[in-house]
N, C-alpha and C positions, 0 to 999 in steps of 0.2 A: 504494500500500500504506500502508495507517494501522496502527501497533502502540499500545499502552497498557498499561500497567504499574501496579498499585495495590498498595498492603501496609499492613495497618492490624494493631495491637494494643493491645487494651484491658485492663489489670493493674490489679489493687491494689497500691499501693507496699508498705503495710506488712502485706500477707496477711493482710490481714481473711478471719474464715471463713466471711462471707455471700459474700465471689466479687462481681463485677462486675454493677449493678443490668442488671436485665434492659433500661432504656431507655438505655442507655451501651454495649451490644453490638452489633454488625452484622450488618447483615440485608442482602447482596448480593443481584440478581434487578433484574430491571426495562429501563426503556429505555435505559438507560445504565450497565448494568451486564453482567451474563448473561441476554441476549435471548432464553431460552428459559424464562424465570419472569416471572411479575408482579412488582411492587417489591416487596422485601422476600422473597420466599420462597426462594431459595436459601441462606438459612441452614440451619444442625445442624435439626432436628424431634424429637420424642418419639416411641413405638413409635404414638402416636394423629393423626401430623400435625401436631401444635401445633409453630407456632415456639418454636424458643430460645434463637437469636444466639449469636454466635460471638463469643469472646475475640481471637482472630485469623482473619484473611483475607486473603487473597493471591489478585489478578484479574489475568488475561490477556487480550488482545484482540486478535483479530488480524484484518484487512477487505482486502480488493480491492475497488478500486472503479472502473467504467471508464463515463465518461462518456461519452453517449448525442448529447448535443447539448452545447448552452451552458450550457443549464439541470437539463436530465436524466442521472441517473447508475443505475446498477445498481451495486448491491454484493453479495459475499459475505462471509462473516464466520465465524468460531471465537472464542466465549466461554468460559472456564474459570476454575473459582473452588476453590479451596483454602478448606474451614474446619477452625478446629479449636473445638469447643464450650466446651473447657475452657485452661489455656494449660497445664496437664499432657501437653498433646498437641501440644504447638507443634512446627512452624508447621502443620501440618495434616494432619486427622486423616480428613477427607473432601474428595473430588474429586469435581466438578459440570460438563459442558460440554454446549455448546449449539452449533450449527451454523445457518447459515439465510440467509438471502438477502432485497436487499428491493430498494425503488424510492426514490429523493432526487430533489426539486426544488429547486432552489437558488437559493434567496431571496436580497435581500439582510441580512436579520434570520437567516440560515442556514438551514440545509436543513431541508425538512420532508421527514420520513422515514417509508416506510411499509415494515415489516419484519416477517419471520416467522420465529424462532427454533426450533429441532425440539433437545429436549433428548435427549444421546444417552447418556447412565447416569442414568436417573433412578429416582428410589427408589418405592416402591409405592404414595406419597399425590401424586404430581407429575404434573404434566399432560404432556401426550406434547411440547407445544410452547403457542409463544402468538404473539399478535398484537399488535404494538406500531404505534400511529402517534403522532408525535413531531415537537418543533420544536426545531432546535439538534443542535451536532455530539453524538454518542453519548460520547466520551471524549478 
């Protein structure tokens, strides 16, 4: 069993009233992150799909993984991400999770991973799941 735990917030010290530049905010989703988005797309979205990164975020990770051989392992996994767009809404204002399963060969450079995340609250512009292949542990 592998857990992982992340918590990031991004503020203005002195409340500035332009808010947090859009390239200083976070954008969870990916191979090492919530396996059931590409990188970056599990942030906050507009009513159009447009990213718009999160002031806060808070990632959970949770895997079994049971090895096949020496080199071969099978995993399952639960990804879950907390945003909140603004930090008026701290610590968060949307919940994201992803479920999924995949295959590791185990290098000695680390695992190379081939995984499939299936997103299970996703919102109306989000893909049903995605396809990750990857080198290095997930988290």
């Amino acid at each position: 069993m592998h857990l992982g735990a992340w918590h990031g917030v991004a503020a203005e010290l002195f409340g500035s009233a332009d808010g947090v530049p859009f390239n200083k905010r976070f954008f969870p989703g990916g191979a090492n992150s919530v396996r059931g988005y590409q990188q970056g797309e599990a942030s906050p979205v507009d009513a159009h799909g447009n990213q718009l990164g999160a002031e806060s975020a808070l990632i959970g990770n949770v895997e079994l993984e049971k090895a096949l051989t020496r080199s071969w392992s099978v995993v399952a996994f639960l990804d879950t991400v907390g945003n909140a767009q603004d930090m008026a809404d701290y610590p968060v204002d949307e919940v994201l999770s992803s479920a999924g399963a995949g295959l590791r060969w185990n290098t000695p450079v680390g695992p190379v991973r081939l995984e499939y995340g299936h997103n299970l609250n996703r919102r109306p512009t989000d893909p049903s799941g995605t396809l990750h292949l990857s080198i290095g542990f997930p988290f």
